[in-house]
C-alpha positions in Angstrom: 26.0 67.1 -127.7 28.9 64.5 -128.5 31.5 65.6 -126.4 28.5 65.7 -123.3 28.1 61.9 -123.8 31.8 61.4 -124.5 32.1 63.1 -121.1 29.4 61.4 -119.8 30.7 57.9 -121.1 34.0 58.0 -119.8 33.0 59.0 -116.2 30.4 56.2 -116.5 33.3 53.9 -117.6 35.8 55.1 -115.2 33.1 54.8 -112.1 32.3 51.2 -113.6 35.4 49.5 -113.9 36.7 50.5 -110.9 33.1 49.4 -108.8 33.2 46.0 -110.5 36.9 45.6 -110.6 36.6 46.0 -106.8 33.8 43.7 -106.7 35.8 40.8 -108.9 39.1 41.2 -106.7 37.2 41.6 -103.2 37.4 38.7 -100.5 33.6 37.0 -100.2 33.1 38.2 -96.9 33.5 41.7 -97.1 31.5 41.5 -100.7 28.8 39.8 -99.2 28.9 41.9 -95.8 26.4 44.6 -96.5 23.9 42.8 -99.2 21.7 39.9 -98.9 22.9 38.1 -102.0 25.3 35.8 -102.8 28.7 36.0 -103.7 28.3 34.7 -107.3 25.6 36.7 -107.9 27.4 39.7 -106.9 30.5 38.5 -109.1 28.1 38.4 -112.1 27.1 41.8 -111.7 30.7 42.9 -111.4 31.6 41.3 -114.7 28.7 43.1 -116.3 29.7 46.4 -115.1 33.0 45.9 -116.6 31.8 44.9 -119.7 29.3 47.4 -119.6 32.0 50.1 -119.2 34.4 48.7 -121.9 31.0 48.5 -124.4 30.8 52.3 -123.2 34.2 53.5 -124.7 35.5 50.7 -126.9 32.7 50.9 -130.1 33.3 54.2 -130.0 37.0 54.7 -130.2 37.5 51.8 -132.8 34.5 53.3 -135.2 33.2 49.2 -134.9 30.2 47.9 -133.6 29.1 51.2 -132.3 25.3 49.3 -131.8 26.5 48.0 -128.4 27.0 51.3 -126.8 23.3 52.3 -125.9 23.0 48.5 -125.2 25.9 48.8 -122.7 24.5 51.9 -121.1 20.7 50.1 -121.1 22.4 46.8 -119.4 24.3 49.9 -117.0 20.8 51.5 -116.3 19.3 48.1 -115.1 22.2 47.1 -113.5 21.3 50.9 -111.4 17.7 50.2 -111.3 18.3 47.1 -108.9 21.2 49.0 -106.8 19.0 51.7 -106.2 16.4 49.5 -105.3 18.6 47.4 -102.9 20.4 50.3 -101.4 17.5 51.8 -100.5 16.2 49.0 -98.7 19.9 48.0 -96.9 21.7 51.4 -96.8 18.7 54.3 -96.8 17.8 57.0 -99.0 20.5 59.1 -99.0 23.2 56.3 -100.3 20.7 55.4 -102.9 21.8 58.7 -104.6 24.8 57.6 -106.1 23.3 54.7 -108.3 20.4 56.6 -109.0 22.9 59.3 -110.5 24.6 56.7 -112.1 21.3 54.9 -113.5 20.1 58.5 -115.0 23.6 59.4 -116.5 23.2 55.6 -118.4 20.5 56.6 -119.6 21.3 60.2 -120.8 24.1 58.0 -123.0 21.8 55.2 -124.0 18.9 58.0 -124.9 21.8 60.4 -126.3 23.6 57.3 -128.7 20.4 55.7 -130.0 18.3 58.4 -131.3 20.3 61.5 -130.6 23.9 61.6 -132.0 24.8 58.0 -132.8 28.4 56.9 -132.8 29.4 56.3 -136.4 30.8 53.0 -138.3 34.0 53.3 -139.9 33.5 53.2 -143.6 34.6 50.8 -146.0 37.2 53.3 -147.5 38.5 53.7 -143.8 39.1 50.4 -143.2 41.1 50.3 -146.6 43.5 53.1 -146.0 44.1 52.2 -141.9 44.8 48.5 -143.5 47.0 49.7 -146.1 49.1 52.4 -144.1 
């Protein structure tokens, strides 16, 4: 079951960064082209999917604060609650499918690193030796 979230995680984080990386370097006009909100609303979200894709994979790799993944992928499933939403209304059914993917796959990890297979602290000894060496 780990390496399905780890898989799941990364493509989450990958598809993430590069939607709100795009949406943090994009001119206002073409942001704001296809949506009925504003442009600093739209920047927001962008900055939370980025941070919501580095809360995916960071924890996890440095063994530290590993509470903040399921929150990351909760935030993500929200975040793909109101795309759907939106998309549907602006875009149609059929282009909704994408976020909705998205929204269930964020929750598969936030379901999967709460109760299932939570990511692991690094131990006091760790920390020790990886300090010392």
């Amino acid at each position: 079951m780990s390496v399905g979230l780890w898989i799941a995680q990364t493509l989450l984080a990958v598809l993430f960064l590069a939607m709100g990386g795009m949406k943090l370097v994009m001119p206002a006009d073409q942001l704001t082209a296809q949506t009925p909100f504003p442009e600093m609303f739209l920047r927001f979200i962008a900055v939370c999917e980025v941070l919501g894709a580095l809360g995916l994979i960071l924890p996890g790799l440095l063994r530290m604060w590993t509470h903040l993944t399921p929150l990351a992928a909760l935030g993500l499933v929200i975040i793909m609650v109101g795309a759907t939403v939106v998309t549907i209304f602006t875009m149609g059914t059929l282009m909704a499918a994408l976020p909705l993917v998205a929204g269930i796959l964020a929750a598969f990890v936030a379901y999967g690193r709460w109760r299932v297979e939570p990511l692991r602290e690094r131990t006091s000894r760790e920390r020790t030796y990886t300090m010392a060496h």
